[in-house]
Backbone as JSON, one array per atom type, in Angstrom:
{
  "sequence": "XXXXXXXXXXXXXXXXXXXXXXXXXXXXXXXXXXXXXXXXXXXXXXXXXXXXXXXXXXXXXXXXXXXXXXXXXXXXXXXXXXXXXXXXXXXXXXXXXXXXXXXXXXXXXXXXXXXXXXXXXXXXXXXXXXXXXXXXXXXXXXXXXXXXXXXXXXXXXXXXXXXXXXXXXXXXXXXXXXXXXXXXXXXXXXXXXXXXXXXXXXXXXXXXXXXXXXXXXXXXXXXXXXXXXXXXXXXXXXXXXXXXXXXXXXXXXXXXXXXXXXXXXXXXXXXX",
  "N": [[16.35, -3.75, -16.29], [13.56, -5.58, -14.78], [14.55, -7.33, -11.74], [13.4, -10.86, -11.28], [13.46, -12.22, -7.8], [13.16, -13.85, -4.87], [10.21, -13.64, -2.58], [11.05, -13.27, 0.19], [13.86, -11.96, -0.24], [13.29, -9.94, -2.19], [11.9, -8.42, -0.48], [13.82, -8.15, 1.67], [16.28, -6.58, 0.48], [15.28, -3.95, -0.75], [13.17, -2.92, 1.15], [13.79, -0.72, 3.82], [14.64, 0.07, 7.47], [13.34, 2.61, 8.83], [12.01, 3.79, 6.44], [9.89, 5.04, 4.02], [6.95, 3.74, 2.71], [5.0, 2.53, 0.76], [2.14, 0.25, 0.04], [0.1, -0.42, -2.01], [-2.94, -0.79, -3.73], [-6.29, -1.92, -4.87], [-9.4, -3.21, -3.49], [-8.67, -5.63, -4.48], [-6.19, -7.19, -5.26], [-4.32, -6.37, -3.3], [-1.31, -6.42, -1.4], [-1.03, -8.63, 0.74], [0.78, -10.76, 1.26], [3.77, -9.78, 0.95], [3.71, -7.58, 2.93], [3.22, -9.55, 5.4], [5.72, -10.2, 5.02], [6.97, -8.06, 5.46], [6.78, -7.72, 8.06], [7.52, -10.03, 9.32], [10.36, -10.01, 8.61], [10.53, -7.67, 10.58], [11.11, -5.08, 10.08], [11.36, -1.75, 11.45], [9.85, 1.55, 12.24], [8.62, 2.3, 10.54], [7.24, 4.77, 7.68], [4.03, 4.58, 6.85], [2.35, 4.65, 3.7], [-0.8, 4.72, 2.12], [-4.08, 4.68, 0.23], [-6.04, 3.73, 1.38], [-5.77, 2.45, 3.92], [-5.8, -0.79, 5.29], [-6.79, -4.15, 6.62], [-4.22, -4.9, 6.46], [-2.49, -2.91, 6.49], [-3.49, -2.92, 9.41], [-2.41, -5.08, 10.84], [0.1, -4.44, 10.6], [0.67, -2.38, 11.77], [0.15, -2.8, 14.38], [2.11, -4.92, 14.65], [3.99, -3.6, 15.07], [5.4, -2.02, 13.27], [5.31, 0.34, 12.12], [5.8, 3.96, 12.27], [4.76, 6.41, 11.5], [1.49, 7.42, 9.61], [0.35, 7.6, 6.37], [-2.78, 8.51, 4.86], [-6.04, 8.34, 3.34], [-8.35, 6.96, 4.32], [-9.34, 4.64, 6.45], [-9.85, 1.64, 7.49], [-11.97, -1.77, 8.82], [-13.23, -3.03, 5.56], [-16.6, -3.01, 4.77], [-16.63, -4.31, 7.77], [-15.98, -2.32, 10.17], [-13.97, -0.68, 12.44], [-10.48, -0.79, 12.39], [-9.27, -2.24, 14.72], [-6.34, -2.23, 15.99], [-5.02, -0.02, 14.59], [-6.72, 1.73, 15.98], [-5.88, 1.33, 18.31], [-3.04, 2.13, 18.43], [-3.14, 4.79, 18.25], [-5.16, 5.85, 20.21], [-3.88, 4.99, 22.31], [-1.13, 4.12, 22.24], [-0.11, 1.76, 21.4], [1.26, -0.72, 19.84], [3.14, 1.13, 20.22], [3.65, 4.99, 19.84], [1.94, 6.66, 17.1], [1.93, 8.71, 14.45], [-0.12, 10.84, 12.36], [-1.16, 11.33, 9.35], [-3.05, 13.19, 7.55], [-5.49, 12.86, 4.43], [-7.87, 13.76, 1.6], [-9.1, 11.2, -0.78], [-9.09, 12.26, -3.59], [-6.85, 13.9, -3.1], [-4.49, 12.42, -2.3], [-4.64, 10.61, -4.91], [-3.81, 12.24, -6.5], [-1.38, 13.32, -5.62], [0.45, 11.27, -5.83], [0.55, 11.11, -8.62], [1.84, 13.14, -9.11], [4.18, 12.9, -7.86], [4.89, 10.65, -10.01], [4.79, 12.14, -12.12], [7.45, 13.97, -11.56], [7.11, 16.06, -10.44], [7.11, 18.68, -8.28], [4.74, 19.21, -6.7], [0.93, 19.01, -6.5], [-1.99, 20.25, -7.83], [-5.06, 20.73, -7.15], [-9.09, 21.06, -7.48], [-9.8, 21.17, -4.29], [-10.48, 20.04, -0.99], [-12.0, 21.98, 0.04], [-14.21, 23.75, 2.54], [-13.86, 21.74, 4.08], [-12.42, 20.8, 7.13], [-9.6, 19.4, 7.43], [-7.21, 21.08, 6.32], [-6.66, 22.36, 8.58], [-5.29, 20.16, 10.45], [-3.68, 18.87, 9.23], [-0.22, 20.05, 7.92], [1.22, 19.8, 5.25], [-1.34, 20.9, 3.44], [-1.67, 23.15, 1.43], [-2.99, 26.58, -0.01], [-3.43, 27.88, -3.25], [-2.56, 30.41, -5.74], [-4.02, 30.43, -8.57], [-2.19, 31.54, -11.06], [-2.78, 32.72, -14.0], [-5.56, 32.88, -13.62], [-6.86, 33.35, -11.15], [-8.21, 32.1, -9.23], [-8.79, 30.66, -6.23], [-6.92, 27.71, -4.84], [-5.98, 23.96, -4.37], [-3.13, 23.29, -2.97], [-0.64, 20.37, -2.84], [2.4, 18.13, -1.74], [3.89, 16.52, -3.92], [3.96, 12.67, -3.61], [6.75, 10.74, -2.72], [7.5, 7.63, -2.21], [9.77, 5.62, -0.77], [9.95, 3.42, -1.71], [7.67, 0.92, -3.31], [5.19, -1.37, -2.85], [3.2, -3.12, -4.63], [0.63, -5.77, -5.81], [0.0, -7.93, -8.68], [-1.5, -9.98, -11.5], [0.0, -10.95, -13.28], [3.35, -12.11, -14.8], [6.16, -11.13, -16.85], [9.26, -12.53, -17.88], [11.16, -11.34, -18.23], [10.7, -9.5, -16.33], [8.24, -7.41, -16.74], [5.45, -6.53, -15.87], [1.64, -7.61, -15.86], [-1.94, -6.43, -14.66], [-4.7, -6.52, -13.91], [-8.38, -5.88, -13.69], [-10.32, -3.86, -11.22], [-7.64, -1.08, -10.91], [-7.05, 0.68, -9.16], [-4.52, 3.0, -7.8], [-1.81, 1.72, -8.39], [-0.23, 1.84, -10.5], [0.69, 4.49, -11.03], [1.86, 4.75, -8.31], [4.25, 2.87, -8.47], [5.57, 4.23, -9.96], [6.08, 6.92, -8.89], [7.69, 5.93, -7.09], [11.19, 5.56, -5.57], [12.13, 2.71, -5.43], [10.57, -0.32, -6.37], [8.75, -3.07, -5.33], [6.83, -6.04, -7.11], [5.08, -8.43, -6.24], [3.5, -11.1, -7.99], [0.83, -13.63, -9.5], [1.27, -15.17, -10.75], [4.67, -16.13, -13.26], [4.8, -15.77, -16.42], [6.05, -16.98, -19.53], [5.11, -15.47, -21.75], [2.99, -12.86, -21.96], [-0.29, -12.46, -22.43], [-2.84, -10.28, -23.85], [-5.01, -8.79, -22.2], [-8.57, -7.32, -21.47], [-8.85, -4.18, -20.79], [-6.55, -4.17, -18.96], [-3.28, -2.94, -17.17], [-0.18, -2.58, -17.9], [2.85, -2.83, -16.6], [6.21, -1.82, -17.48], [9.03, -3.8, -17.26], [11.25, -1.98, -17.13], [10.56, 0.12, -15.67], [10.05, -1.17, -12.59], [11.35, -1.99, -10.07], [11.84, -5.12, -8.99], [10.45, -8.25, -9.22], [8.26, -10.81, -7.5], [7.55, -14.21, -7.33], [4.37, -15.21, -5.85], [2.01, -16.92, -5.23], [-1.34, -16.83, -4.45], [-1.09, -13.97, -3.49], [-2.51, -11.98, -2.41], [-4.56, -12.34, -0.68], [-6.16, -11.92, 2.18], [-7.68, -10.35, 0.25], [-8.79, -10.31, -2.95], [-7.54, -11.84, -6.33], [-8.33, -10.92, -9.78], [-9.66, -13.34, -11.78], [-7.88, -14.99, -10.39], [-8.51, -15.84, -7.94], [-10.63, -15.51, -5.17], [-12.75, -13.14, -2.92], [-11.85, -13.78, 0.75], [-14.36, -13.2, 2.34], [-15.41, -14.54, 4.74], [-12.62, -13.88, 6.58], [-12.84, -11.4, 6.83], [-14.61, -10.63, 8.35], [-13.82, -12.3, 10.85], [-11.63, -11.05, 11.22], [-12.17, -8.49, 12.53], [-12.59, -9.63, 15.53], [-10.35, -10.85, 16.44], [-8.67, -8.81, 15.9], [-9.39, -6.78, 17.82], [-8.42, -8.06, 20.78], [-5.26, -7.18, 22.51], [-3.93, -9.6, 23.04], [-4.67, -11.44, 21.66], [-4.44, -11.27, 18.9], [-1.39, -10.71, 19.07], [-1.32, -13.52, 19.2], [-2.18, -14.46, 17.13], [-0.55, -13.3, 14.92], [1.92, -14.4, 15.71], [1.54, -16.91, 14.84], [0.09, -17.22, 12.42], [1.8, -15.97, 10.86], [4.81, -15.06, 11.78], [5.63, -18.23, 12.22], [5.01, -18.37, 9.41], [6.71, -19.8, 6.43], [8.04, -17.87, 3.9], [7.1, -16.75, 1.13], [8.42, -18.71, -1.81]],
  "CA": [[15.11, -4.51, -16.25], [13.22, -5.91, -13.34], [15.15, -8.71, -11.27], [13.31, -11.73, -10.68], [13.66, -12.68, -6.79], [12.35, -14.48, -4.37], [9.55, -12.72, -2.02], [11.94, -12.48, 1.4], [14.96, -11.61, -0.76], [12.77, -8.33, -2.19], [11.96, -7.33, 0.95], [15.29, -7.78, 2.37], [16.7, -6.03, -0.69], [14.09, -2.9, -0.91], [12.45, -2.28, 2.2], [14.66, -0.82, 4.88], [13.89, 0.03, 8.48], [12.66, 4.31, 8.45], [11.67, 3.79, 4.7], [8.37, 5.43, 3.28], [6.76, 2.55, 2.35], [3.45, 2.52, 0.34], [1.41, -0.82, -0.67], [-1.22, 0.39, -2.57], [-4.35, -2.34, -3.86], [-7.66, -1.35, -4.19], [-10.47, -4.08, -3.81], [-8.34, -6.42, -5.05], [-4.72, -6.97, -5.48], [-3.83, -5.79, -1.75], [-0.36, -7.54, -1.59], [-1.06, -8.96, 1.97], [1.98, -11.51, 1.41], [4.62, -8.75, 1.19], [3.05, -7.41, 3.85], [3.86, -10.27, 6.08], [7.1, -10.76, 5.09], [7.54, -6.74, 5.95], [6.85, -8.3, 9.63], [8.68, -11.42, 9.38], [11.6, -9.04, 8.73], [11.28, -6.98, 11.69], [11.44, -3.59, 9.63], [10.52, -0.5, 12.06], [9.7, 3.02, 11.95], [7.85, 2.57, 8.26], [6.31, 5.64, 7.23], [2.87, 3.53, 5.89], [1.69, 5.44, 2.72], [-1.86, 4.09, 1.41], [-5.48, 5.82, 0.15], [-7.22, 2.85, 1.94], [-5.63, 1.44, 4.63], [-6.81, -1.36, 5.48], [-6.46, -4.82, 7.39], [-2.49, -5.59, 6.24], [-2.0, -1.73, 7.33], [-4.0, -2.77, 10.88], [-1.42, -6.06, 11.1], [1.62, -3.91, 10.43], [0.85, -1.3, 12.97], [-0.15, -3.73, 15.5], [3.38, -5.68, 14.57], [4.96, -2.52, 15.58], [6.65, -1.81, 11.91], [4.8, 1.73, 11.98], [5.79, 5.22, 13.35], [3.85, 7.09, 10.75], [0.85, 7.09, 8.61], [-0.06, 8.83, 5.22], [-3.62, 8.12, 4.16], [-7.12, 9.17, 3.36], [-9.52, 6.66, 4.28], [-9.03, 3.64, 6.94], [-11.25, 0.26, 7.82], [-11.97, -3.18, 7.65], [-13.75, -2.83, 5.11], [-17.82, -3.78, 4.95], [-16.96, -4.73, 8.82], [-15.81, -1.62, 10.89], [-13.17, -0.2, 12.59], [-8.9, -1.41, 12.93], [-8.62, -2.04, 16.05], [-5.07, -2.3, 15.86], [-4.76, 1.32, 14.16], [-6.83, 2.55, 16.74], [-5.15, 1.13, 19.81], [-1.52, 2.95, 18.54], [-3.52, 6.6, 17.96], [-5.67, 6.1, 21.23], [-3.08, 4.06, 23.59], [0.24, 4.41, 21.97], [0.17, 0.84, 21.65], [2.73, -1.5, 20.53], [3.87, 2.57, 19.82], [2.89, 6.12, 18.79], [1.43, 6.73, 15.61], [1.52, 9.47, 14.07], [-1.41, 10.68, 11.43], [-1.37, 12.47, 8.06], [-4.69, 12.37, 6.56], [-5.75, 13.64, 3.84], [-8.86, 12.84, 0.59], [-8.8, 10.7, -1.87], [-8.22, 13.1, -4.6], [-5.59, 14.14, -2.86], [-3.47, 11.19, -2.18], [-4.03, 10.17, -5.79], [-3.24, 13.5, -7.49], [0.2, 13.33, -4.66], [1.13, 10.17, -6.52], [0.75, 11.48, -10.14], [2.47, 14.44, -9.0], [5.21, 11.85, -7.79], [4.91, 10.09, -11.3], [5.36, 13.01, -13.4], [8.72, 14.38, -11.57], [6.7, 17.18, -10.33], [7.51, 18.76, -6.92], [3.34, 19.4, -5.65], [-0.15, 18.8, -7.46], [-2.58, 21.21, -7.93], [-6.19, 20.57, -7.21], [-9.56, 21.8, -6.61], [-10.51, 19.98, -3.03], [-10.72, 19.88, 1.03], [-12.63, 23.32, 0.18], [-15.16, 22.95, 3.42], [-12.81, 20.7, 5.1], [-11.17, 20.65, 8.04], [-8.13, 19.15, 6.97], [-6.27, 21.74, 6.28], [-6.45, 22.65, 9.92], [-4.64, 19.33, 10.75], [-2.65, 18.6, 7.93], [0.35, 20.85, 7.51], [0.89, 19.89, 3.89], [-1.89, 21.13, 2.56], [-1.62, 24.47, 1.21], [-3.83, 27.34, -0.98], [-2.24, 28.67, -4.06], [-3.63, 31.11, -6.21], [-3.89, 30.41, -10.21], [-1.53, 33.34, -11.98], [-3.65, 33.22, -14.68], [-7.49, 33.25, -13.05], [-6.79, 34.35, -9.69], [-8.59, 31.1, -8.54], [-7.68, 29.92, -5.39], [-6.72, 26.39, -5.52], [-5.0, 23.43, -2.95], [-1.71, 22.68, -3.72], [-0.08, 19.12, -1.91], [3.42, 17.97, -2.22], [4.06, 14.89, -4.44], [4.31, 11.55, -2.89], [7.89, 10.01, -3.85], [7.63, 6.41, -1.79], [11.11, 5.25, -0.89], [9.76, 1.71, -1.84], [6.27, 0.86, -3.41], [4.87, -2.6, -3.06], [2.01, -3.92, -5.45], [0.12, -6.83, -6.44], [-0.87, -8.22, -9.99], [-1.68, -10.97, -11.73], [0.92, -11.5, -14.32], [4.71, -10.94, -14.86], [6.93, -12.5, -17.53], [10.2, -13.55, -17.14], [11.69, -9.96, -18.56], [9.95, -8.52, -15.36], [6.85, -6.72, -17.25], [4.09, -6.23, -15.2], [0.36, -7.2, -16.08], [-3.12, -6.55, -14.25], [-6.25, -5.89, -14.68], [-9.39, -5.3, -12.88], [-9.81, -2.66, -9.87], [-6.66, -1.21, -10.18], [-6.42, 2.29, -8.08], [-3.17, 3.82, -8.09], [-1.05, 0.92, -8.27], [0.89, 2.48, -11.75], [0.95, 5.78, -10.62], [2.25, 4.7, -6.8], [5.25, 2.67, -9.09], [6.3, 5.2, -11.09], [6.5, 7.53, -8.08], [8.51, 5.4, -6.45], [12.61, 5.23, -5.77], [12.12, 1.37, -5.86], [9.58, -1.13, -6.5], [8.42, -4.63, -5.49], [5.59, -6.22, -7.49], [4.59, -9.85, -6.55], [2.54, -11.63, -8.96], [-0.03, -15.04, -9.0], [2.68, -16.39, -11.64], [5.66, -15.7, -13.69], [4.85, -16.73, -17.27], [7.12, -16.89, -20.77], [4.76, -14.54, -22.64], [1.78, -11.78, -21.41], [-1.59, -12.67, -23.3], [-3.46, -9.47, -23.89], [-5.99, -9.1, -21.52], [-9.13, -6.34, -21.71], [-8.54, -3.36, -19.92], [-4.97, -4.45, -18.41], [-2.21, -2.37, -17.0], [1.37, -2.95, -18.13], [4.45, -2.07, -16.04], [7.04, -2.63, -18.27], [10.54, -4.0, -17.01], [12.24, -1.04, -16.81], [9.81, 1.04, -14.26], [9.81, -2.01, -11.74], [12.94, -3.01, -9.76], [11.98, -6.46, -8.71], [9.55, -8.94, -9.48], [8.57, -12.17, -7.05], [6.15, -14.42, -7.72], [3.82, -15.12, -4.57], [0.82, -17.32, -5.64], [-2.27, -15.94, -3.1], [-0.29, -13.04, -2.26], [-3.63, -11.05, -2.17], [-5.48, -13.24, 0.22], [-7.36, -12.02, 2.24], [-8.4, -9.89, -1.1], [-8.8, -11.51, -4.53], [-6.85, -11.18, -7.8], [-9.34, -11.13, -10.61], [-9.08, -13.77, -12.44], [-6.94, -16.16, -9.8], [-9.26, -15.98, -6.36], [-12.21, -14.83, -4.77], [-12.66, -12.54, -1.65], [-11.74, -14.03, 1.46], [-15.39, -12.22, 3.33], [-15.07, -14.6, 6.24], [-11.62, -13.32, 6.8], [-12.2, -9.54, 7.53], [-15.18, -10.71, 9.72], [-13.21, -12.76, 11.6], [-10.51, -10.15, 11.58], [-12.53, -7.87, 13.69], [-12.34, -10.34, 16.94], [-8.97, -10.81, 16.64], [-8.13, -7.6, 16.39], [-9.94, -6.36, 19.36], [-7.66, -8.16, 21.88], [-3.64, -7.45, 21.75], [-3.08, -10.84, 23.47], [-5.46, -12.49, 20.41], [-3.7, -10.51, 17.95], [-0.04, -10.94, 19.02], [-0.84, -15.1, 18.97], [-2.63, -14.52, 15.74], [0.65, -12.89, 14.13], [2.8, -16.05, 16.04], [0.74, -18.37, 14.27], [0.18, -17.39, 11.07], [2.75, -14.93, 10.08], [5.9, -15.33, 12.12], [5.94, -19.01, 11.71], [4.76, -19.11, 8.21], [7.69, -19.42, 5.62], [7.76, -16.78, 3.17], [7.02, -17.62, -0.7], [10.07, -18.14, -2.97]],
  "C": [[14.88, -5.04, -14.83], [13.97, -7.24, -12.87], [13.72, -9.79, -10.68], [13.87, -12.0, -9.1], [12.57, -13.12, -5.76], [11.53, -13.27, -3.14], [10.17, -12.15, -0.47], [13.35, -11.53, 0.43], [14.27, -10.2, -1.55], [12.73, -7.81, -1.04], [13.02, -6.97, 1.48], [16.18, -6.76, 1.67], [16.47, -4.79, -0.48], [13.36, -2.56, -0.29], [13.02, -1.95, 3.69], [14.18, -0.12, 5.95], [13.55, 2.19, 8.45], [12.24, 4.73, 6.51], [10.08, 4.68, 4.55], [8.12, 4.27, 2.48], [5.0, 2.62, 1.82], [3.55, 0.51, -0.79], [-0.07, -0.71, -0.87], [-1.9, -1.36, -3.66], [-5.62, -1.98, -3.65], [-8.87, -2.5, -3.95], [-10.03, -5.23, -3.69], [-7.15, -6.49, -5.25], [-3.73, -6.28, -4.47], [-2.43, -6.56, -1.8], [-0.24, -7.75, 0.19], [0.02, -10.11, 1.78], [3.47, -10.65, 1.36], [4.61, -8.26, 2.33], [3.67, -7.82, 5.22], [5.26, -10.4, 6.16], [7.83, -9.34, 5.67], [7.7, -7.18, 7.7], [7.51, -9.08, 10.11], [10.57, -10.92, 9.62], [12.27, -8.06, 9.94], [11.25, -5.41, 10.99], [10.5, -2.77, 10.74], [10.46, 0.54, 11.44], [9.14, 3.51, 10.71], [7.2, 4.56, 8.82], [5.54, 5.1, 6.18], [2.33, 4.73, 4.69], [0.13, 4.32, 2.12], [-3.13, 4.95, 1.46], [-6.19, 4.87, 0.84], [-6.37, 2.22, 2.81], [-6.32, 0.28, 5.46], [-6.57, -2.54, 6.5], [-5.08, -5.24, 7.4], [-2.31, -4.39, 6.69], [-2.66, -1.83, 8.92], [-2.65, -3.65, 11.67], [0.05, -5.3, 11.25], [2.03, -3.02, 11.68], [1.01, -2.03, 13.8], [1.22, -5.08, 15.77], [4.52, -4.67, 15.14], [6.05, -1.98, 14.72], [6.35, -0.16, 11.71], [5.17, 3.08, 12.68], [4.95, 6.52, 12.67], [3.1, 6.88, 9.75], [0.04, 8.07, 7.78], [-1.14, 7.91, 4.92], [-4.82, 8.5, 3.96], [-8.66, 8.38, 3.84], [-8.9, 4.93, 5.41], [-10.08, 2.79, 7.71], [-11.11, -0.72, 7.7], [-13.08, -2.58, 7.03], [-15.5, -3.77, 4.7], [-17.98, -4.53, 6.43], [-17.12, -3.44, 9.71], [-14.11, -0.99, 11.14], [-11.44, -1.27, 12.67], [-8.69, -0.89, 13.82], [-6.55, -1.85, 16.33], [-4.23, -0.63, 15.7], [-4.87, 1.85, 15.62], [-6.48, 3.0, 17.89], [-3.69, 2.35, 19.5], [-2.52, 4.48, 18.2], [-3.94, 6.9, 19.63], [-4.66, 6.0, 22.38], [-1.58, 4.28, 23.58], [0.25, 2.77, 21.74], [0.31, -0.06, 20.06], [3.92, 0.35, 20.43], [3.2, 3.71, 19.42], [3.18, 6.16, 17.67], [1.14, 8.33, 15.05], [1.09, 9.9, 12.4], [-1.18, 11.93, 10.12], [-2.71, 12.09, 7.58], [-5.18, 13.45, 4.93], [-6.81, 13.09, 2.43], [-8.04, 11.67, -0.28], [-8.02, 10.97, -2.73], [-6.92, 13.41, -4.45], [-4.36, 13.56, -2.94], [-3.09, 10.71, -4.04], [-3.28, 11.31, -6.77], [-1.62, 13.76, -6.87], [1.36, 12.21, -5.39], [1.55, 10.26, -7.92], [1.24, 12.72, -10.29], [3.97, 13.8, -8.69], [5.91, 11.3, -8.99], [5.73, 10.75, -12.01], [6.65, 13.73, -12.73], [7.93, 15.7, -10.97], [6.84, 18.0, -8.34], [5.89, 18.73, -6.24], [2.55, 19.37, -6.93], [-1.04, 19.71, -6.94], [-4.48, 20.9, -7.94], [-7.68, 21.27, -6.98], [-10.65, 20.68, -5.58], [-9.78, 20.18, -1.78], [-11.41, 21.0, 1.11], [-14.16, 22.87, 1.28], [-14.54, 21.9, 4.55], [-12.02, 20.69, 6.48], [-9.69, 20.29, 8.06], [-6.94, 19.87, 6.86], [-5.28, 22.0, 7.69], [-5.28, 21.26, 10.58], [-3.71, 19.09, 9.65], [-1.75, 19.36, 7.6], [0.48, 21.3, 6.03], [0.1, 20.39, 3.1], [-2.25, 22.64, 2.19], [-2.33, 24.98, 0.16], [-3.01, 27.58, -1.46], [-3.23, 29.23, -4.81], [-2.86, 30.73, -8.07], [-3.61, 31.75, -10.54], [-2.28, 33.58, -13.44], [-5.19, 33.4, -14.53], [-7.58, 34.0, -11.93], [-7.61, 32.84, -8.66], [-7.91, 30.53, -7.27], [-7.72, 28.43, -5.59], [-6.1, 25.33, -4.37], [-3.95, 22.79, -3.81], [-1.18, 21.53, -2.07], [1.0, 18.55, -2.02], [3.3, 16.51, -2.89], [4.74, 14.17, -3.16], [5.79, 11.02, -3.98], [8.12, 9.1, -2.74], [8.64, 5.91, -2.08], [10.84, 3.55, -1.75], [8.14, 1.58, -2.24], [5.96, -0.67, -3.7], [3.3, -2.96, -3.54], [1.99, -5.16, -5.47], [-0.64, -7.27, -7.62], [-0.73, -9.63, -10.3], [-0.32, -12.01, -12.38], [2.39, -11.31, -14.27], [5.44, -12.27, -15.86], [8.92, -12.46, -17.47], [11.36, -11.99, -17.41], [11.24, -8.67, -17.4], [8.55, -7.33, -15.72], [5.8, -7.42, -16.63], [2.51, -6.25, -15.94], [-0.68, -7.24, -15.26], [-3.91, -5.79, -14.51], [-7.48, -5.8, -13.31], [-9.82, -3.98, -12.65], [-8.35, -2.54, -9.96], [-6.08, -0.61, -9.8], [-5.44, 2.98, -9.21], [-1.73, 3.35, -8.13], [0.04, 1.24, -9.34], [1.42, 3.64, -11.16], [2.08, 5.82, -9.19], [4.1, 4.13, -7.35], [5.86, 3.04, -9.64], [6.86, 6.41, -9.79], [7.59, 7.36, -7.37], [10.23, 5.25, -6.37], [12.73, 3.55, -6.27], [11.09, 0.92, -5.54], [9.4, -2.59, -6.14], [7.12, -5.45, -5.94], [5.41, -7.67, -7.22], [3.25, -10.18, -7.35], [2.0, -13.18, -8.37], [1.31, -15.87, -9.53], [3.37, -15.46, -12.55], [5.39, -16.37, -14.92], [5.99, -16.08, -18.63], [6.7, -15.86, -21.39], [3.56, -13.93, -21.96], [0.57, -12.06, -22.63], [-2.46, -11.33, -22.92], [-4.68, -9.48, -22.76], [-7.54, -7.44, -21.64], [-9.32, -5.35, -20.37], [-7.42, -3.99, -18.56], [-4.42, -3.19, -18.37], [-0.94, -2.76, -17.14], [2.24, -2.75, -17.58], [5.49, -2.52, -16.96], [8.76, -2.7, -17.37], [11.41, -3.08, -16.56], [11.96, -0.48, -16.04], [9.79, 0.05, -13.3], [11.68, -2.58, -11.54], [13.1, -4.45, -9.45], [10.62, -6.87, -8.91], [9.19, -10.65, -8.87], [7.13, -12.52, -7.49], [5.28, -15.4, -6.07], [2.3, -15.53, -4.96], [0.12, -16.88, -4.36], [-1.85, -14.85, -2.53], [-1.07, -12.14, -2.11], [-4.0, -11.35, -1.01], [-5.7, -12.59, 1.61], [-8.47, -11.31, 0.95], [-8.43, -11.37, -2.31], [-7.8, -11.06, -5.55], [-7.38, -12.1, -8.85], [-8.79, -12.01, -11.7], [-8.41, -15.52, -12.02], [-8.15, -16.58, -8.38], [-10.22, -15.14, -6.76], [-11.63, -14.09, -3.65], [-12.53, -13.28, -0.52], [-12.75, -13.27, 2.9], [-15.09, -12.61, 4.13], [-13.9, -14.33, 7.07], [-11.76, -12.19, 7.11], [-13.53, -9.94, 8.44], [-14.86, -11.15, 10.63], [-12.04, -11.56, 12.68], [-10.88, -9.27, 13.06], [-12.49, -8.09, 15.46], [-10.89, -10.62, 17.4], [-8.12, -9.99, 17.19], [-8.34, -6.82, 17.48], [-8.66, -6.66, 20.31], [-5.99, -8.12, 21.97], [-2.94, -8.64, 22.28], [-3.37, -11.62, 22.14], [-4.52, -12.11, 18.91], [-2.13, -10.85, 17.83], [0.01, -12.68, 18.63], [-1.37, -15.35, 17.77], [-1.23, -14.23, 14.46], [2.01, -13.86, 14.33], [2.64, -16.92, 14.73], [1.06, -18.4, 13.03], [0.93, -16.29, 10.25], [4.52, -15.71, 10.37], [6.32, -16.81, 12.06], [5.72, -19.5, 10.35], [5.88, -19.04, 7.15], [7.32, -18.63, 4.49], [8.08, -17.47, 1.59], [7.99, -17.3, -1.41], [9.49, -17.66, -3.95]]
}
């Protein structure tokens, strides 16, 4: 069953320095307090896995925890570009970055190809694309019974997958609800798991259209009230908008940026 621990003591635990590391969150349930504490820690050389990276994947790069990134779609989102990203692709800066890209579909069908034990997923998509052209991974296969050609992609199996939900009870079972991607699929793929939650309660109250992790698919469980924030978790918060507009100025400058990650990361203590 899932261990209860506190939110440095997962990380320290379950996220080690050349790890494949996916923290998947769509909308909502981003676990930007994990996140931090991935920085606080010092972990290098991640290989970042995410279908949206977003401003906690701009912070991470720009912390210098990154040497590679798997993903299909990257932004602040409703503002513009991560500066941060773009400085390590354009500049090399705090390091080179190097880029897997690849759709949507793709990424999530890589994860449920992960899930099910399956070595590659079978889709039909990037037809028209460029991608291929950059992307080694992504290969044609031909259907033995149609003749169809088809793109085949290797499953994602994330040494470590870090989520965010609402709920968790004291047996480590996982509940949320909302928006909630590929956050099951990304956990099941996974060698090990860290899920922080709003709270840790005695019993799970049904909720409509909820996701369950149950105890046994999840290796650890902290609880990390706001650990969305700058997102929401439906239910507990709201969106933090003036936060990714802000973000954008920040991120621009790497002197503004490095005293931004002083401030409110590296001195902030990490949630038991």
């Amino acid at each position: 069953m899932a261990k209860l621990v506190s939110l440095a003591e997962g990380v320290a635990d379950l996220v080690r320095d050349g790890d494949v590391v996916a923290l998947e969150g769509f909308t909502h349930l981003i676990p930007f307090a994990a996140g931090h504490e991935i920085i606080r820690q010092g972990r290098r050389d991640l290989t970042l896995v995410r279908m949206t990276p977003d401003v906690i994947y701009d912070q991470l790069i720009g912390a210098g925890c990154a040497r590679r990134l798997v993903f299909s779609w990257g932004g602040n989102p409703g503002v513009g570009s991560l500066h941060r990203f773009r400085d390590a692709v354009q500049n090399a800066w705090p390091g080179p970055l190097e880029l897997e890209e690849h759709s949507h579909a793709g990424m999530a069908n890589r994860y449920v190809a992960g899930a099910s034990g399956l070595p590659f997923a079978v889709l039909r998509g990037y037809t028209g694309t460029d991608l291929p052209r950059h992307t080694a991974n992504i290969r044609t296969i031909t259907c033995p019974f149609t003749g169809e050609e088809l793109t085949a992609v290797p499953a994602l199996r994330p040494d470590v997958t870090v989520v965010h939900a609402q709920r968790a009870d004291r047996a480590g079972n996982v509940q949320m609800w909302g928006i909630t991607g590929v956050q099951k699929e990304a956990v099941l793929a996974a060698r090990r798991s860290l899920v922080t939650v709003e709270e840790v309660v005695d019993e799970l109250s049904p909720v409509p259209g909820q996701v369950v992790l149950p105890g046994w698919a999840v290796t650890a469980v902290a609880e990390a009230p706001g650990g969305a924030h700058p997102s929401y978790a439906q239910g507990y918060s709201v969106r933090d908008n003036d936060f990714y507009v802000g973000w954008d100025a920040i991120s621009r400058d790497r002197d503004r940026f490095l005293d931004w990650v002083r401030q409110q990361v590296l001195k902030a203590e990490a949630m038991a």
